[in-house]
C-alpha positions in Angstrom: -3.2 8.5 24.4 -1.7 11.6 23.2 -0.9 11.8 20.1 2.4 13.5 20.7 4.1 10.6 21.8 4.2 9.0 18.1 7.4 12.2 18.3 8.9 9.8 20.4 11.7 7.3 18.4 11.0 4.8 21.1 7.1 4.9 21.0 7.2 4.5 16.8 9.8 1.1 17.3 7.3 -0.1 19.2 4.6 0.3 16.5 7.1 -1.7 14.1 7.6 -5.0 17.1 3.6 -5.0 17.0 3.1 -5.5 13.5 5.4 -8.2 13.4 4.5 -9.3 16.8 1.0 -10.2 15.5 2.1 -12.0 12.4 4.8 -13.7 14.2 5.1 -16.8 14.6 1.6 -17.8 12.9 2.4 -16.4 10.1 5.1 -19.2 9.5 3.8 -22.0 7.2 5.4 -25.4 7.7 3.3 -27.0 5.4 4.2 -25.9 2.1 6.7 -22.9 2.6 6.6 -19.2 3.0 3.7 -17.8 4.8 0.4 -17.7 5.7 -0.5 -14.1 5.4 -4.4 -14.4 6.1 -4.9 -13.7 9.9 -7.8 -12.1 10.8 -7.2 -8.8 11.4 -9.4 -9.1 15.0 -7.7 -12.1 16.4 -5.3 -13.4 14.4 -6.8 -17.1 13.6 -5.5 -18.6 10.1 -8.6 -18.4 7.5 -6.7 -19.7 4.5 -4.0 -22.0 5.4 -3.4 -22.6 1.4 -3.4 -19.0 -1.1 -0.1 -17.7 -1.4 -0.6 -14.5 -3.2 2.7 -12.5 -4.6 2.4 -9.4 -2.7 1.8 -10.8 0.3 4.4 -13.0 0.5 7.1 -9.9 -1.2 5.8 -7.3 1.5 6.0 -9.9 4.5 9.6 -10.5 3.8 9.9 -6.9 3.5 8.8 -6.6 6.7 10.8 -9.2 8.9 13.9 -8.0 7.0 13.3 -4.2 7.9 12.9 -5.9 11.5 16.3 -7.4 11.2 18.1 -4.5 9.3 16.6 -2.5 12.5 18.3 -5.1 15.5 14.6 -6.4 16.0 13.8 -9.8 17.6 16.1 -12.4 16.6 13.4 -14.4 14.9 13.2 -12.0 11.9 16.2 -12.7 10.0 15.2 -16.7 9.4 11.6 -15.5 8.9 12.6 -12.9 6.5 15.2 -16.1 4.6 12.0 -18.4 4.7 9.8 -16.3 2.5 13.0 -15.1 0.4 13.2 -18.5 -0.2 10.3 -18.8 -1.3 9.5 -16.0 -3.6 12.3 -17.3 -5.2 12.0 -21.3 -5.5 7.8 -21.2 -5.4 7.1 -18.2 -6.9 9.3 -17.7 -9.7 8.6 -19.5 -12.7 11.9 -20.8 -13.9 10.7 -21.6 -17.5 8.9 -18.7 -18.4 11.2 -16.0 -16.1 8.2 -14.2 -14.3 6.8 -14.3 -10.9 3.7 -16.2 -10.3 0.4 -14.1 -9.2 -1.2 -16.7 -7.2 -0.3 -19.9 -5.5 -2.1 -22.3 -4.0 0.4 -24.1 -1.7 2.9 -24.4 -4.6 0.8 -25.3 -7.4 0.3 -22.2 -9.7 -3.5 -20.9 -9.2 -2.7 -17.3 -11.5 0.3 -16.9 -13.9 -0.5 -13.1 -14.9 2.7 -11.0 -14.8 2.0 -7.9 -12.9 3.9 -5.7 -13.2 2.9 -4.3 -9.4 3.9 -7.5 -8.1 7.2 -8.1 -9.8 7.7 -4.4 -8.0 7.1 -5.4 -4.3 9.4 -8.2 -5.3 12.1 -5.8 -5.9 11.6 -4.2 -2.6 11.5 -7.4 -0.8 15.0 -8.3 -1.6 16.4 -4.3 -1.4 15.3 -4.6 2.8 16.7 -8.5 2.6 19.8 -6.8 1.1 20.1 -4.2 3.6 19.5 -7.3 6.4 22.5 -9.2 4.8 19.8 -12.1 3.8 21.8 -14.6 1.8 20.8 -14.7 -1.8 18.9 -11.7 -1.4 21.4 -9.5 -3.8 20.5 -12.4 -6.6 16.8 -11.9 -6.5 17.2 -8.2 -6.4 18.8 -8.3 -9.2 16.8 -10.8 -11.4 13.8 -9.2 -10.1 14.8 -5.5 -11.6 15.9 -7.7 -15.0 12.3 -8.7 -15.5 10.8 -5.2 -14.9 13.7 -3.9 -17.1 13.2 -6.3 -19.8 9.4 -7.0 -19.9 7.3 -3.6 -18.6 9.8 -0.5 -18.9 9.1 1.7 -22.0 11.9 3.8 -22.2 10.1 6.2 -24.5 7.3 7.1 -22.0 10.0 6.8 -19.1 6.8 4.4 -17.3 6.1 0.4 -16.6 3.4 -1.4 -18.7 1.2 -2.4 -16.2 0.6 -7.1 -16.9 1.1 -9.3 -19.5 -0.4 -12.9 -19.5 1.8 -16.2 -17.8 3.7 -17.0 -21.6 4.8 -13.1 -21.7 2.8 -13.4 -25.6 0.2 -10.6 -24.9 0.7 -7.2 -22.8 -2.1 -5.5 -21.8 -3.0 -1.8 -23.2 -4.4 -1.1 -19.7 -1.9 1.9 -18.1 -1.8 2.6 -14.3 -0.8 4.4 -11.7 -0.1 2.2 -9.2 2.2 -0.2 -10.7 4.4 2.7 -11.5 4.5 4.1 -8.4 5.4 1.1 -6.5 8.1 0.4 -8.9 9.5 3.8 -8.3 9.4 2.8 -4.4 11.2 -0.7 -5.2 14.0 1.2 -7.1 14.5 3.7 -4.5 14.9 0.8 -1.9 17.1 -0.8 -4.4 19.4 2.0 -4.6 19.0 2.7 -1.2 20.5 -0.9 -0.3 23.5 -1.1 -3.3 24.2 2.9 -3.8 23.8 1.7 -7.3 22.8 4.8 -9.8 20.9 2.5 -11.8 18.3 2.4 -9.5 18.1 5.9 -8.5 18.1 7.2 -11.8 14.8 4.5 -13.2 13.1 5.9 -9.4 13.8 9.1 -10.8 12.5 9.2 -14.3 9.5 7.4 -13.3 8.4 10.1 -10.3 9.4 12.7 -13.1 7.2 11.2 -16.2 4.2 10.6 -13.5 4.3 13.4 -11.4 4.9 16.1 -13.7 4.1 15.0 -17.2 1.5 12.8 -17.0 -0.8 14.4 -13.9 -0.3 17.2 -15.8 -3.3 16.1 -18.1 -5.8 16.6 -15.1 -4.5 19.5 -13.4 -1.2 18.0 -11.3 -3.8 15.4 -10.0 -2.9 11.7 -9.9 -5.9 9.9 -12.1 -5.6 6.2 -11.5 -6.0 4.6 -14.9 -4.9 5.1 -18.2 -4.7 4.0 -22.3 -1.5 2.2 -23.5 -0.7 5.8 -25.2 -1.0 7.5 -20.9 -4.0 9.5 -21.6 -6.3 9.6 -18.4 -9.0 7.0 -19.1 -11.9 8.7 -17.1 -14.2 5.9 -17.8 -12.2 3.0 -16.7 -14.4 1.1 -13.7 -16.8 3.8 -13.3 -19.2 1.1 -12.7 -17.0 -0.4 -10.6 -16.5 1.9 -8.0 -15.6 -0.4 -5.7 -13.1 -2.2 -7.3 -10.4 -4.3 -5.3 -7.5 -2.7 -7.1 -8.5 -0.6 -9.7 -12.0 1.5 -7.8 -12.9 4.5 -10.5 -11.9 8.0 -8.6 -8.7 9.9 -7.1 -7.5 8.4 -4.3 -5.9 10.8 -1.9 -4.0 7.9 -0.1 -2.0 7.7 -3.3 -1.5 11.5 -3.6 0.1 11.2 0.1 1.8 7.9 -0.8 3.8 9.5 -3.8 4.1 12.9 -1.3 6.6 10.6 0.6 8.3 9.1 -2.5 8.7 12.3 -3.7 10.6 13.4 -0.4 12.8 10.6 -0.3 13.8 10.9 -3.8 14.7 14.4 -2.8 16.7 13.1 -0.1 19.1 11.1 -2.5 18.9 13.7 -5.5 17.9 17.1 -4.5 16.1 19.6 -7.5 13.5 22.0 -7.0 10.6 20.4 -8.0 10.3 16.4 -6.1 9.6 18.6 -2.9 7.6 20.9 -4.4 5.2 18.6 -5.8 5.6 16.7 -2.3 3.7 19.7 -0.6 1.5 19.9 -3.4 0.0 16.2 -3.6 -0.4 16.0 0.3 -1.7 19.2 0.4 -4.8 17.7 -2.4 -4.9 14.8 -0.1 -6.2 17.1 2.8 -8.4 18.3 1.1 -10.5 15.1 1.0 -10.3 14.6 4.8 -13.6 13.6 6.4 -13.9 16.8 8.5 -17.2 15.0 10.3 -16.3 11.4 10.8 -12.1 11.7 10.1 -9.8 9.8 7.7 -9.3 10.2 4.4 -12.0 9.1 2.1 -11.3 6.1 0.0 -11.8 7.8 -3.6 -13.0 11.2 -4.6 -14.0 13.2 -7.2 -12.2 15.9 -8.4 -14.0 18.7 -6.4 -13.4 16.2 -3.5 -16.8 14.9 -3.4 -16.6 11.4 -2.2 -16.9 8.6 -4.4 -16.4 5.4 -1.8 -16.9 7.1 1.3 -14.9 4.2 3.2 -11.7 4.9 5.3 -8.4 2.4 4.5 -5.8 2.0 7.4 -3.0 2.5 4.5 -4.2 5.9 3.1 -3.6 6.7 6.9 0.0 5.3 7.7 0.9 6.6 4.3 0.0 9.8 5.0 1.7 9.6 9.0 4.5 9.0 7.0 4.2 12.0 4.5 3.6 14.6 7.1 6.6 13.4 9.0 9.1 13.9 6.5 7.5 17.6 5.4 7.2 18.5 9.1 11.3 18.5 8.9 10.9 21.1 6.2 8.2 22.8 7.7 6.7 22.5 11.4 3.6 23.4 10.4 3.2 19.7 9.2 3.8 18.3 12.8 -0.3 19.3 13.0 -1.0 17.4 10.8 1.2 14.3 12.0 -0.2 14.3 15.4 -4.0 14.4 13.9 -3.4 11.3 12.2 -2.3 9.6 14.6 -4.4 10.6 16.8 -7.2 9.1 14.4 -5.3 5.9 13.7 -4.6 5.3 17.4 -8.6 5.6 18.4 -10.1 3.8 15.1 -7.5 1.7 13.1 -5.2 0.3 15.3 -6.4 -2.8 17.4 -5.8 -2.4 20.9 -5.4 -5.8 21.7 -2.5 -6.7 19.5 -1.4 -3.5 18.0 -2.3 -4.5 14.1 -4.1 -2.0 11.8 -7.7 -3.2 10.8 -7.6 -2.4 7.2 -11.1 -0.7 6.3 -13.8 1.0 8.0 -17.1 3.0 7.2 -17.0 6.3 7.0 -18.6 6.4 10.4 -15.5 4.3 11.6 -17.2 0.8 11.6 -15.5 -1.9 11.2 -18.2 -3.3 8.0 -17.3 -7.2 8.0 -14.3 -9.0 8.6 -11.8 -7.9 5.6 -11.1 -11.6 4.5 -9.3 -12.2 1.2 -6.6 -13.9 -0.6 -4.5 -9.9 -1.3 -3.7 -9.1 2.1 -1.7 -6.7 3.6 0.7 -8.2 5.7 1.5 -5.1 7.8 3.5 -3.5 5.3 1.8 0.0 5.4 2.1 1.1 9.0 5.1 -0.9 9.7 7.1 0.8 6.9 5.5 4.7 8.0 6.3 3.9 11.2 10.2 3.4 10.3 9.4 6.5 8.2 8.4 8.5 10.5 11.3 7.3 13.4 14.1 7.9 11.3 12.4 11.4 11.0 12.5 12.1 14.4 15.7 11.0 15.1 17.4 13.2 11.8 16.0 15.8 14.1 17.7 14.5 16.8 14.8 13.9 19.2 15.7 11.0 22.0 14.3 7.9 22.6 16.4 5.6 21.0 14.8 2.5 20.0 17.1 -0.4 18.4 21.0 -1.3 18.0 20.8 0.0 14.3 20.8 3.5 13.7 22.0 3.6 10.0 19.0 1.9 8.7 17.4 4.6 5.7 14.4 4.0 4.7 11.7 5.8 2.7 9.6 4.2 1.0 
């Protein structure tokens, strides 16, 4: 397949219907509520009827309620209630005003506040607010009062990153990721309400992190930091592998906060968010696997590779990067069409249209992907939307559902 045709409106909505086409309706869990996110990624079989893990849940009803923000199959707006429901009946903790980690069915398995997961929370009810999901306004809102109350430090303009289940003991332990996701919650919060007070928290967040902060290593995002955000070049180098926190750069994330940065230059343009846009993604090329493709998972600062592995979200985040600078500049359409062109032959399965989520560097698929944090989709659904509504700002045809106004960016 040509790799020009993910131009096409039309071709990208169909991208989004197979991603929730392959979760749908297996993903529904009549036993105890919500979901059940783990599918293998090969043929779609349930392999742990019982975890309910935070993120999973928050970026699943992300999903079905960007599907019925976007005119998709009818079936998405009650999925997208379901797991609404649940994040906020089975996930939240009533008592202690937090959202559970880990579940298993609906006894608590993990308490720890993250910060992270209190973030994709956020974003979950923003798309359920822009799908007119009832109740969704209410947990948008209690879900920003936590973040507000218990991991924003005014004074560094950042999120702390966890605290333990009784909120008694936060953790000196600074990241990256946790802010960057809440800056992509608040810009899909403001994005649904038109509310500054989300635009303006997405903005001093991008500003502290992008600018300040990676300024201590050379406008490079390092991953890991002390409580007083100095880059702590030490943290998991043992551990280069690790789930969440692996020791490195990560060029996903520099492509990941290229696209934040474009879309917070959409809603409040300056000189410097697209700027640093080209910038990041520009770093993230730089650790493209000229032999084998992708993106390496983690990298040294001269771009030798750390994990050689290639992720299916460093990828779609990336897709979703390059579309938004190829408005600015055309040269970036390269660029877009090479990625997909990668994605479409190694990532994407051709039965059911899923992304696999890892591979080798020599594009093997290494061992089934199994775990209890899944990825629901999230990643090349959302870049897909990304990437359509670029197209269509351009004015390219191939129109591809009954809702036009949707805008998303994150």
């Amino acid at each position: 397949m040509r790799a020009t045709v993910y131009r096409r409106p039309a071709m990208l909505w169909r991208q989004v219907r197979d991603v929730l086409n392959f979760y749908y309706p297996d993903c529904l869990d009549d036993r105890f509520g919500g979901y059940v996110a783990q599918l293998d990624e090969r043929t779609g079989h349930v392999y742990d009827g019982e975890t309910k893990h935070l993120v999973a849940t928050a970026r699943a009803v992300h999903n079905f309620g960007v599907g019925a923000a976007l005119g998709g199959p009818d079936w998405c707006r009650p999925a997208a209630e379901r797991g609404l429901t649940f994040l906020a009946n089975a996930h939240w903790d009533a008592d202690r005003e937090g959202y559970d980690w880990v579940l298993e069915g609906r006894e608590t398995a993990d308490d720890t506040r993250y910060c992270y997961g209190h973030a994709f929370v956020l974003l979950a009810a923003a798309r359920a607010v822009e799908a007119g999901i009832p109740g969704a306004r209410a947990e948008l809102d209690r879900a920003f009062g936590v973040i507000d109350e218990r991991f924003w430090e005014p004074d560094r303009g950042l999120c702390a990153d966890r605290a333990d289940g009784g909120w008694e003991t936060l953790a000196t332990y600074r990241g990256q990721n946790a802010n960057m996701h809440t800056c992509e919650a608040m810009l899909a919060g403001y994005e649904a309400t038109g509310e500054a007070a989300f635009l303006d928290r997405a903005y001093r967040i991008a500003d502290s992190f992008v600018r300040d902060v990676a300024a201590q290593t050379d406008g490079l995002l390092w991953e890991h930091y002390t409580e007083d955000w100095e880059p702590d070049l030490s943290y998991n180098r043992d551990e280069p592998r690790h789930q969440f926190r692996p020791w490195g750069y990560q060029p996903g994330h520099h492509a990941e906060w290229a696209k934040l940065l474009l879309v917070l230059d959409r809603h409040r343009s300056e000189d410097w968010p697209a700027e640093r846009a080209r910038e990041l993604f520009d770093a993230a090329t730089d650790w493209w696997d000229d032999e084998f493709g992708g993106f390496y998972y983690t990298v040294e600062a001269d771009g030798e590779p750390v994990v050689a592995d290639k992720y299916g979200w460093a990828v779609a985040e990336a897709i979703g990067a390059a579309a938004l600078l190829s408005e600015r500049d055309d040269d970036y359409l390269a660029w877009y069409d090479r990625l997909w062109a990668y994605a479409d032959e190694h990532f994407v399965n051709p039965k059911y249209g899923n992304w696999y989520e890892r591979l080798s560097r020599e594009n093997e698929r290494d061992g089934p992907n199994r775990g209890t944090a899944v990825e629901p989709g999230y990643h090349p659904l959302n870049n897909a939307v990304v990437a359509m509504e670029s197209f269509e700002r351009r004015g390219d045809s191939g129109a591809y559902s009954p809702y036009s106004s949707y805008s998303s960016g994150v």
